[in-house]
N, C-alpha and C positions, 0 to 999 in steps of 0.2 A: 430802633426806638426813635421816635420821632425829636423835634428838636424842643416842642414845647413841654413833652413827657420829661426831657433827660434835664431841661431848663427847670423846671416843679422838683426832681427830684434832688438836684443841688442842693437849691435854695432851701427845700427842706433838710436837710442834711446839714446846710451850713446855717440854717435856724436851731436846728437842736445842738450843735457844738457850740452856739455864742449862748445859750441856755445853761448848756452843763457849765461852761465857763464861767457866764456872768453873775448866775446867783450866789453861789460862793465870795466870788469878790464882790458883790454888792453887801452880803450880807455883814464882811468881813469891814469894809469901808465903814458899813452903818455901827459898829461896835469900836473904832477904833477912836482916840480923842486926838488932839493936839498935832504935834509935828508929824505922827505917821500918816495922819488920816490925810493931811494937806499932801506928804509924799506921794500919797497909793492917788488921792484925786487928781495928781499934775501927771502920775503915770497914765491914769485912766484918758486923759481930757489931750493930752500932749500931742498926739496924731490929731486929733482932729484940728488942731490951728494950721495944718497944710491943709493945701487941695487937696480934693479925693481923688483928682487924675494923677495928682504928681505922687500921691501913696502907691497906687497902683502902680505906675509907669517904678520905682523902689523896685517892688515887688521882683515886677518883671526883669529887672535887672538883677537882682539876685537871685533868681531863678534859669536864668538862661544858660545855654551853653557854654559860655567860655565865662559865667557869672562868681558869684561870693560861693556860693556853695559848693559847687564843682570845683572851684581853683583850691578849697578846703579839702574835698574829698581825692585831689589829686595829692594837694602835701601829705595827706597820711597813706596815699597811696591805695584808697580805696577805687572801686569802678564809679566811672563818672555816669551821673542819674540825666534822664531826661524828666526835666520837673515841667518845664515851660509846658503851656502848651497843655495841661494835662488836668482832667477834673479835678483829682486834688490842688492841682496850682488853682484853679478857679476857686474852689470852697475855702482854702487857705486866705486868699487876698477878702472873698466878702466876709469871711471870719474877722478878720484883722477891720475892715474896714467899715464892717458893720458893732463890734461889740461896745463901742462904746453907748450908742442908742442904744443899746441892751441894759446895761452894765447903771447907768444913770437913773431909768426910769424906776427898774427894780428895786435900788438904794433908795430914792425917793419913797417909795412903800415900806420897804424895812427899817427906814430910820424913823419911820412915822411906828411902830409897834413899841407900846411901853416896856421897860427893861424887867417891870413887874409882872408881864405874861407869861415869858420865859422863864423867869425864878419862879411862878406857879406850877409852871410845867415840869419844870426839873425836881420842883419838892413833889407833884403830884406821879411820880415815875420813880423807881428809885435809879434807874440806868440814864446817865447824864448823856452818853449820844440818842438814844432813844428818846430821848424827850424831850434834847434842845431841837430838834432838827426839824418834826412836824410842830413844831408851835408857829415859825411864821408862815412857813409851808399856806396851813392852816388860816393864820392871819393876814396874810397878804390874798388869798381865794376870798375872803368875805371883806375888802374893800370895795368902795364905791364904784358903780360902774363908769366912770369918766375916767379915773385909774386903769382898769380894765383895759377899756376903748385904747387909750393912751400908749397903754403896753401893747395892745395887740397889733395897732397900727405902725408903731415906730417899730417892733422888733420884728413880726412875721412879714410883711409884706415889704419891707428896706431891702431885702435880700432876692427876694422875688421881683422889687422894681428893678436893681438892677442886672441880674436876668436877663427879663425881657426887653428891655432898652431897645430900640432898632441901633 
């Protein structure tokens, strides 16, 4: 597989796991009021006030051979993993280090959805997972396209630029 094929398929790969990840916690952020909502925002925003190299370079230290993990998986006396080095160590680190431009934009759209859509939805259903779930789904698909733009930029291609980085 070539290098630019196996670089596309990451990125995609680590696009759709800061996806599964982020809309939940975004949606979960846009619902929450007062002292939790500030907790889950400092958890969310916390990485990003380091460098992005110095996360990465974390990473790579916990990941390495004689690293946090392995020195973990030696005390219980399990087989020590080769993580470094490894596509999932790659998709792992731009998961981590891409989710928060994920995670931001999305909440920005769902906390703009009035609380009276979803209470439409859920009277309009009588099954409460079933009909909270596609209503922002739903409502955040028919925001303006600058939102759109916004989202597609900051979370599809952050992962693909760094990729392909020389």
């Amino acid at each position: 597989m070539s290098v630019l094929l196996r670089s596309i398929k990451l990125a995609a790969i680590a696009t759709i796991l800061c996806i599964i990840i982020a809309y939940p916690l975004a949606y979960i952020l846009s619902r929450k009021q007062g002292f939790q909502k500030q907790t889950l925002f400092v958890m969310v925003m916390l990485p990003m006030w380091m460098n992005f190299l110095l996360r990465t370079l974390a990473w790579q230290t916990l990941l390495e051979k004689n690293g946090v993990i392995n020195s973990i998986l030696n005390f219980l006396h399990l087989p020590e993993q080769s993580i470094i080095n490894t596509p999932s160590a790659i998709v792992l680190g731009m998961v981590y280090n891409f989710l928060p431009f994920m995670v931001l934009p999305i909440y920005n759209v769902l906390s703009k959805i009035d609380k009276d859509v979803i209470h439409a939805a859920t009277i309009s259903e009588a099954c409460t997972p079933a009909s909270v779930r596609p209503a922002p789904i739903t409502s955040t698909s028919r925001r303006r396209k600058v939102d759109k733009a916004f989202i597609k930029h900051s979370c599809t291609l952050l992962p693909l630029g760094c990729i392909c980085q020389p």
